[in-house]
C-alpha positions in Angstrom: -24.0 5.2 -8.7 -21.1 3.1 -7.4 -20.5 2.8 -3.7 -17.1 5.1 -3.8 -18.8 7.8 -6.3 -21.4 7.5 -3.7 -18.6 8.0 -0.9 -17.0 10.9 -2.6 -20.3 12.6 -3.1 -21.2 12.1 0.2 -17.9 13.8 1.7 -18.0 16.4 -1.2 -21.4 17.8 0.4 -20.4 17.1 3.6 -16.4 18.4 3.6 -16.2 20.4 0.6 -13.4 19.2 -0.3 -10.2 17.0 1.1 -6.8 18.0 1.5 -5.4 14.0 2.4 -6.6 11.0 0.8 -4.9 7.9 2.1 -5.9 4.7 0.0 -4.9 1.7 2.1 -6.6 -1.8 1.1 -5.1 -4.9 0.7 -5.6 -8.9 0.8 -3.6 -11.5 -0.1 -3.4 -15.5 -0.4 0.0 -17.2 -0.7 0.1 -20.1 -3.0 2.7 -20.8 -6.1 1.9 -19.5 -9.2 0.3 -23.1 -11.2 -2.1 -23.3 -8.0 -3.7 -19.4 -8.3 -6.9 -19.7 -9.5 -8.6 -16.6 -11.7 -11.3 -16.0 -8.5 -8.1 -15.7 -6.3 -6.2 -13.5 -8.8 -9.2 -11.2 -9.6 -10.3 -11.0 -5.9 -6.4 -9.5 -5.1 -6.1 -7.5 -8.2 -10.2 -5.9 -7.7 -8.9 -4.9 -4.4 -5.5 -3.9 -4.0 -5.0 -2.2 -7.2 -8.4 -1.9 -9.1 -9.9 -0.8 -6.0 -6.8 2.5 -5.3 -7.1 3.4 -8.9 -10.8 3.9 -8.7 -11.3 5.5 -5.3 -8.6 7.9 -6.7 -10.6 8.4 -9.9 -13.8 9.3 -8.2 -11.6 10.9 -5.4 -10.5 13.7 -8.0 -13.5 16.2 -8.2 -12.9 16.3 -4.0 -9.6 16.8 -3.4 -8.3 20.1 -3.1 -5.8 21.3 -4.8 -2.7 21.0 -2.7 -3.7 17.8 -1.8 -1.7 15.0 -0.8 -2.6 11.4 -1.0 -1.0 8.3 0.0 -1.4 4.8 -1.1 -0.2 2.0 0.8 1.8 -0.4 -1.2 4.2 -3.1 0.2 8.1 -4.3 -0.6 6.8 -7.3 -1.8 6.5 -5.5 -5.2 9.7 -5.5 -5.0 11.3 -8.8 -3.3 10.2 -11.4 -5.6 9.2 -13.4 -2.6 8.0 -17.0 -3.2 3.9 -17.8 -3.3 3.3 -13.9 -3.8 3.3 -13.3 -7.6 -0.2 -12.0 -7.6 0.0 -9.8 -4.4 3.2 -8.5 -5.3 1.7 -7.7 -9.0 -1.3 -5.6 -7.6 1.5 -3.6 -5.3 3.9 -3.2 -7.8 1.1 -2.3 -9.6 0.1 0.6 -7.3 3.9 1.8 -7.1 2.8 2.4 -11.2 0.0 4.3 -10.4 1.6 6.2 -7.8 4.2 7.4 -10.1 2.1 8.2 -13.4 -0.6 10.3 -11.2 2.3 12.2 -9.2 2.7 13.2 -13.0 -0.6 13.6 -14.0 -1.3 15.9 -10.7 1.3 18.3 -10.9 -0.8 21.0 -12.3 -3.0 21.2 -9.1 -0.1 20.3 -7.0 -1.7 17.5 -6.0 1.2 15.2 -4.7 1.0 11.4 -4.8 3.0 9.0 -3.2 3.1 5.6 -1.5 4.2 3.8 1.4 6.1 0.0 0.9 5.7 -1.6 4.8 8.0 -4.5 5.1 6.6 -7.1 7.7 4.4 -5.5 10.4 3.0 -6.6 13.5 -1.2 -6.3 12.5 -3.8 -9.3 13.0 -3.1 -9.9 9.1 -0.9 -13.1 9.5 -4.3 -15.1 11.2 -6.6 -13.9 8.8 -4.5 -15.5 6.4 -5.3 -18.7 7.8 -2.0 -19.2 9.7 -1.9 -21.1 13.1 -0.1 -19.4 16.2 3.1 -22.1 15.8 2.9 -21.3 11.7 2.7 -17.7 12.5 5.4 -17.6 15.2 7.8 -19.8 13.1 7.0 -17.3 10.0 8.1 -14.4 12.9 11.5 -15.6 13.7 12.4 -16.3 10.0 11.5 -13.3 9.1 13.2 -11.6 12.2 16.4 -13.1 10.9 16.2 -11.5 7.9 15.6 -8.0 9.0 18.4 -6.1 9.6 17.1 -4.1 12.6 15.8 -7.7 14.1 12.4 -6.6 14.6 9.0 -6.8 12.6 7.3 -2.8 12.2 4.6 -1.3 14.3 1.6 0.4 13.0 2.9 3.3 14.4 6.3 3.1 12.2 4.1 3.5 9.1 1.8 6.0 10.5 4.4 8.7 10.8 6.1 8.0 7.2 1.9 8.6 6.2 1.9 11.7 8.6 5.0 13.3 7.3 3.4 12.6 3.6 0.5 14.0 4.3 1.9 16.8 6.3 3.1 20.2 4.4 6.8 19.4 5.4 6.5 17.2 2.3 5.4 19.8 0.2 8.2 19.0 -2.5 7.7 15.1 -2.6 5.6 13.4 -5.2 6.1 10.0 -6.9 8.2 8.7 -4.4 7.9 5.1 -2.7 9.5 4.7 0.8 9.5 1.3 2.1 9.1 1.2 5.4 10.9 -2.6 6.0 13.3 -2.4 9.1 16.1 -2.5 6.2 14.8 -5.8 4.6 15.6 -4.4 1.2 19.3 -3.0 2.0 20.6 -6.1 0.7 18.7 -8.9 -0.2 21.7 -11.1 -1.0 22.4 -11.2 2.9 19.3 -12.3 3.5 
């Protein structure tokens, strides 16, 4: 038995059954596209997307129905930002998945969306590897091309997962909301 069938049997007999599933996993390692090597690519793709799909699969038999779960993708499946081809592929990726298992769902009225965070203030930036002057450099580009001038908080993207998860968005499946300050409004500008 696999460590997340092992998981979902564990809440199963524990919970019963779950009414919120919120799949949130994610590396990455920025390089260009000739310098990815097929340990880098497999260790982002095993993670961010092969890693969501399964937990879903095995999720299945637990989740009520009525559930709602969440999976936490990024606009970079969406910006075609430089040195992030492979990320970017396992979030757009998951934006797929999202959509076809909305579909798939339906029946139990199981809803299934995700949440696309634009850049967010979380340790993740110095586990990339990134010194402090790198990292504060990266900050005020990045600023610059935000419209609302500011990187997210955790707490920004919590409450778009809340309200997901909550029954307020009872009518909402296969949806994406990015969650970006604006970043995505109009990339031209930027």
């Amino acid at each position: 038995m696999c460590r997340l069938e092992s998981l979902a049997t564990q809440v199963k007999s524990r919970h019963g059954g779950i009414d919120i599933l919120f799949i949130n996993a994610g590396i990455s390692a920025f390089a260009p596209i000739e310098q990815f090597t097929e340990a880098q690519f497999d260790d982002i793709m095993n993670i961010n997307f092969r890693g969501a799909f399964f937990t879903l699969q095995k999720f299945l038999p637990v989740l009520n129905d009525g559930a709602s779960v969440i999976n936490l993708g990024s606009i970079n499946a969406y910006t075609g930002m430089q040195n992030t081809a492979v990320y970017a592929a396992s979030k757009a990726a998951l934006n797929s998945l999202t959509r076809t298992a909305a579909t798939e769902l339906a029946p139990r009225n199981i809803r299934v969306n995700a949440v696309n965070p634009g850049p967010v203030n979380t340790p993740i930036f110095g586990k990339l590897g990134m010194s402090d002057d790198d990292i504060k450099a990266f900050s005020a580009t990045m600023q610059k091309r935000i419209p609302l001038s500011r990187f997210g908080e955790p707490s920004d993207i919590a409450h778009v997962v809340a309200f997901l998860a909550s029954d307020t968005a009872n009518f909402i499946t296969g949806a994406e909301y990015n969650i970006d300050g604006g970043t995505n409004v109009n990339p031209v500008l930027n």
